[in-house]
C-alpha positions in Angstrom: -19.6 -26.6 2.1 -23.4 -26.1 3.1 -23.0 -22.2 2.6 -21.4 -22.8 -0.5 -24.6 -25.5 -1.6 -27.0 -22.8 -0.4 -25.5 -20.2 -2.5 -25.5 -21.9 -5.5 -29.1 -23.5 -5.1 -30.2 -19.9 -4.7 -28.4 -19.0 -7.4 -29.7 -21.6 -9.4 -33.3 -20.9 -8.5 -33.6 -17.3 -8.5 -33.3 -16.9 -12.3 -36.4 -18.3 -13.4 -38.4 -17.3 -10.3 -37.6 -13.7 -10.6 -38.6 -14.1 -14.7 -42.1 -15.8 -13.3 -42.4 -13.1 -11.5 -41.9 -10.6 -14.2 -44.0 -11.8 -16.5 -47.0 -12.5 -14.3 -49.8 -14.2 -15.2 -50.1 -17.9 -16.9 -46.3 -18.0 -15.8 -46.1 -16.9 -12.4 -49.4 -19.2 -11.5 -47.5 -21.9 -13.2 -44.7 -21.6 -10.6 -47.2 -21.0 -7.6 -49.1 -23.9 -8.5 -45.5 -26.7 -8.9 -44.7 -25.2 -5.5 -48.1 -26.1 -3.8 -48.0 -29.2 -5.8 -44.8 -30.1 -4.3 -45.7 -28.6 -0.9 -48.4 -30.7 -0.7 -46.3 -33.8 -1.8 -43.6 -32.8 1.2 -46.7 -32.4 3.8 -48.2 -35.9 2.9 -45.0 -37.4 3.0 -44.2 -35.5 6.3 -47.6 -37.0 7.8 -47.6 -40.5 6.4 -44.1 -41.3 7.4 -42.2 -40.7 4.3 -45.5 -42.4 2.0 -47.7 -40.4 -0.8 -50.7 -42.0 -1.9 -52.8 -41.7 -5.6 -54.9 -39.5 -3.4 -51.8 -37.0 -2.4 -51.3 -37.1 -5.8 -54.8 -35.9 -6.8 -54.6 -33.1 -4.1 -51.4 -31.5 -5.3 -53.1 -31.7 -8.8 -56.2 -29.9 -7.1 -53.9 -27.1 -5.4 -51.9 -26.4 -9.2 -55.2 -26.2 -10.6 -56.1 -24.3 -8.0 -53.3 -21.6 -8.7 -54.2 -21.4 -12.2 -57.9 -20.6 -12.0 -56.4 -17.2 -10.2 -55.5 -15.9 -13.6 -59.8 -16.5 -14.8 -61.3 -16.2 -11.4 -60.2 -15.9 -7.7 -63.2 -16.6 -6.4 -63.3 -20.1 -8.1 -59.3 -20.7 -6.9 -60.0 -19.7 -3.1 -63.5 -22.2 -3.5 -61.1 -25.2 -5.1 -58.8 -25.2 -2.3 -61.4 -25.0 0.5 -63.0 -27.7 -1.1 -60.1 -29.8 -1.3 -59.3 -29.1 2.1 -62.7 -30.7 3.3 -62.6 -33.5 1.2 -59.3 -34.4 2.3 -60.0 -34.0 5.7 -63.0 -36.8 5.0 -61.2 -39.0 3.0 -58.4 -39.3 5.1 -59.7 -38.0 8.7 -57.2 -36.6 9.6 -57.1 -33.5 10.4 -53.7 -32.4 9.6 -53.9 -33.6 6.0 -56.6 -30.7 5.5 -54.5 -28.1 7.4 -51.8 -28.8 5.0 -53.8 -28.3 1.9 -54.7 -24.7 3.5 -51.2 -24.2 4.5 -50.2 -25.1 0.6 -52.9 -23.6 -0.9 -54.6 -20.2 0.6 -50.8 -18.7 0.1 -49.9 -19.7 -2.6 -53.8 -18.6 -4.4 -52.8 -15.0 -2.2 -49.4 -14.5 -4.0 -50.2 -15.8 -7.5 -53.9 -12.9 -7.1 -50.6 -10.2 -5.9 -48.9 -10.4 -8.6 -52.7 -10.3 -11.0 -53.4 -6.8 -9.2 -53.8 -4.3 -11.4 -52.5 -1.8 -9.6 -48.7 -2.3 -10.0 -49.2 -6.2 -9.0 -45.4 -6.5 -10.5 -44.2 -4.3 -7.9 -46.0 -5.6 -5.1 -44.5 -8.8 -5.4 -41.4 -7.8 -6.4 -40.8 -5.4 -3.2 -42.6 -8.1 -0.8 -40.2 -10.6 -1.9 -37.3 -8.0 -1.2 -38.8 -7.7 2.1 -38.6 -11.2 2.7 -35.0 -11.9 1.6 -33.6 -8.9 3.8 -35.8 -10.4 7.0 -33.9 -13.9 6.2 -30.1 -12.4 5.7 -30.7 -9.4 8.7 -32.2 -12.2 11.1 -29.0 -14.6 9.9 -26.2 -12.3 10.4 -27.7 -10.5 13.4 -28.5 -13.8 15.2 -24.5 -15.3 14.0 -22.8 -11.7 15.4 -24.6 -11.2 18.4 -26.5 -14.1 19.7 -27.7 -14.3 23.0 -30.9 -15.1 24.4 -33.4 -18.0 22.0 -36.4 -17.0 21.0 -38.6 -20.6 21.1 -36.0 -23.0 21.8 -38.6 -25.9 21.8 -39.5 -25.1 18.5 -36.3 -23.8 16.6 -32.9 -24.1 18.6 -30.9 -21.7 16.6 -33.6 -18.1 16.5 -32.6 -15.5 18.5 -33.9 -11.8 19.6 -30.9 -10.3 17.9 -31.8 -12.2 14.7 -35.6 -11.8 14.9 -34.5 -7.3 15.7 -32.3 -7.7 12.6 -34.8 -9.1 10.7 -37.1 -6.1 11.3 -34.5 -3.8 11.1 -33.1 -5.2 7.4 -37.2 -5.2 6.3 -37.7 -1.8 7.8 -34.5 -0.5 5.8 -35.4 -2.6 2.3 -38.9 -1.2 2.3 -37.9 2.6 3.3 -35.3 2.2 0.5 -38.2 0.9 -1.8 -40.6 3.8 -1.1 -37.7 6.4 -1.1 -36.3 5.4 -4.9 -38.8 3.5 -6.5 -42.1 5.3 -4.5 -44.1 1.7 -4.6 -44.1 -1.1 -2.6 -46.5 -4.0 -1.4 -48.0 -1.3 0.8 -48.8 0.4 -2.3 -48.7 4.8 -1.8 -47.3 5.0 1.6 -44.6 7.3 3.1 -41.8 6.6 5.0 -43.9 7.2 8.8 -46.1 4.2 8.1 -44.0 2.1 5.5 -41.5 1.5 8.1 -43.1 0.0 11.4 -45.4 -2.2 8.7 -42.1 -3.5 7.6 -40.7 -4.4 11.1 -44.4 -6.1 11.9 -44.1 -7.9 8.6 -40.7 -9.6 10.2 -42.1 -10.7 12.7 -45.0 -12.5 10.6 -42.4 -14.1 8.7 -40.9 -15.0 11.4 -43.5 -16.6 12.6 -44.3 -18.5 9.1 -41.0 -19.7 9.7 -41.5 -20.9 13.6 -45.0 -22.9 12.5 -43.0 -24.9 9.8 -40.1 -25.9 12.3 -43.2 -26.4 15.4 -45.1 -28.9 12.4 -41.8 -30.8 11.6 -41.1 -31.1 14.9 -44.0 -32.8 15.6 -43.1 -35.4 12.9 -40.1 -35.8 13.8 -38.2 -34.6 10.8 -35.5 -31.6 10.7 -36.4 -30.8 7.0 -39.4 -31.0 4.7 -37.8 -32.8 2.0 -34.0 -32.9 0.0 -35.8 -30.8 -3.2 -33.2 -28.0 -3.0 -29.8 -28.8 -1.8 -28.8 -26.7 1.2 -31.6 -25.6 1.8 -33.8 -28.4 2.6 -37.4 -28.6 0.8 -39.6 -26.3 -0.6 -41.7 -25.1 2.8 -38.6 -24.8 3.9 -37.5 -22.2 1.2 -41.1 -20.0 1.0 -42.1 -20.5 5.1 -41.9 -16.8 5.7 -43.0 -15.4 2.2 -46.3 -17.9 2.7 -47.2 -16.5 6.0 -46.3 -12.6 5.1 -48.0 -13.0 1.3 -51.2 -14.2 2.8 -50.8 -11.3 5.4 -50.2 -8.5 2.6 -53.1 -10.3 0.8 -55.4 -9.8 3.4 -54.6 -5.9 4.1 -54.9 -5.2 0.4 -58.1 -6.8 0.1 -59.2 -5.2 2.9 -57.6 -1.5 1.6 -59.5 -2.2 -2.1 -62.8 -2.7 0.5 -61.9 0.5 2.2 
C-alpha cells in the first residue's frame, strides 16, 4: 500500500513539474518559490514543535519572492535570502531558524538561475533532474537486493554501501546515456571520460543532501518533514538530494562561466 501511495503521488506531481520545467521562467520560479515557501513552513514547524508563527509566514513569503526576483536579477534573489536569513536569525535567535532559510533558499534561487541559463538552461535542468531520479531508484533497488553493511546508521537506518554504489552507478549510466544521445547535460559539452565520474561524485552529494535532512529531523525528533505528499512524506523530504546536487551544479557552472 505505501509503494502503491508513492507511485501515484509521483505520478500525480510529475506532470506539472516537468511542464514548469519546460517552460522556464515566471513558471518554473513560481514552482521553486511554493516549494521554499512550504520548505520553510515544514522547517519552522519542525523547530517550533509542530507551531508557525506570522513571522514564518513572512519568511516563506521572503524566500517565494526571493525565487522570483531570479527571473529580473540574481544578484538581488541571492541578497533577499541572505538577508532573510540574518534577520531571522535576530528575530528569533536561534540559530537554526536562519540555517533553514539557507537550506530553503540558496537551492532553490540555484535551480530556478539553472533553468534561466542561456546556454541550454532547459537541458541542464532537465538532465540533472534525470540524474537525480536514477541516484534515488539505483540507490533503492541496489540497497533492497543486496544490502549489507549501513552506511550512517545513527543518522538513516535503512542506507547502505550497495544502495549509495548503485546510486552512482544508475547516475553514471543516466548521464553517459545523456551525453551519448542527446550530447548535453548539466555538465554542459563534456564527453563520456569526464561526464561519468562527475555523475558518480554527484551521487554521492545527493546522498548526502539526503543524509543532512534525516541527521536535522533526527535531531527534532520527527521521522518526516511534513504529510504534504502522501507516501512520500513532506516536501524536503521529496527534493533533499536535488537541493544539495542543484546548489553543487550551480556552483561549478558559475565557476566554468568565470573560467
Amino acid at each position: 500500500m505505501a509503494l502503491r501511495t508513492r507511485v501515484i503521488s509521483a505520478v500525480v506531481l510529475i506532470p506539472p513539474v516537468l511542464s514548469a520545467v519546460w517552460f522556464g521562467g515566471w513558471a518554473f520560479a513560481g514552482l521553486a518559490g511554493l516549494a521554499s515557501a512550504l520548505m520553510t513552513w515544514e522547517w519552522f514547524r519542525m523547530a517550533s514543535s509542530g507551531h508557525f508563527t506570522l513571522f514564518g509566514g513572512g519568511v516563506a513569503v521572503g524566500l517565494a519572492f526571493a525565487c522570483l526576483s531570479v527571473v529580473v536579477n540574481p544578484l538581488v534573489s541571492v541578497s533577499v535570502v541572505l538577508s532573510v536569513a540574518a534577520l531571522a536569525i535576530l528575530i528569533t535567535k536561534r540559530a537554526w531558524i536562519g540555517w533553514g532559510v539557507l537550506y530553503a533558499g540558496l537551492p532553490s534561487v540555484a535551480l530556478v538561475w539553472l533553468r534561466g541559463a542561456e546556454d541550454h538552461g532547459r537541458d541542464i535542468l532537465l538532465s540533472l533532474m534525470l540524474v537525480v531520479w536514477a541516484i534515488d531508484i539505483f540507490a533503492y533497488v541496489f540497497g533492497r537486493l543486496i544490502g549489507g553493511p549501513l552506511l550512517a546508521p545513527s543518522i538513516s537506518p535503512k542506507k547502505t554501501w550497495a544502495g549509495l554504489l548503485g546510486g552512482m552507478f544508475g547516475a553514471s549510466l543516466v548521464g553517459a546515456a545523456l551525453v551519448t544521445y542527446s550530447g548535453v547535460s548539466f555538465a554542459g559539452q563534456m564527453g563520456l571520460l569526464m561526464i561519468v565520474p562527475i555523475c558518480a561524485v554527484l551521487a554521492i552529494v545527493e546522498q548526502a543532501g539526503d543524509f543532512l535532512e534525516s541527521w536535522v529531523k533526527r535531531c527534532w525528533g520527527v521521522k518526516d518533514s511534513s504529510g504534504l505528499i502522501p507516501g512520500h512524506g513532506g516536501v524536503m523530504d521529496r527534493v533533499d538530494g536535488l537541493l544539495a546536487a542543484g546548489l553543487v551544479v550551480a556552483a561549478g557552472k558559475l565557476i566554468a562561466d568565470w573560467i
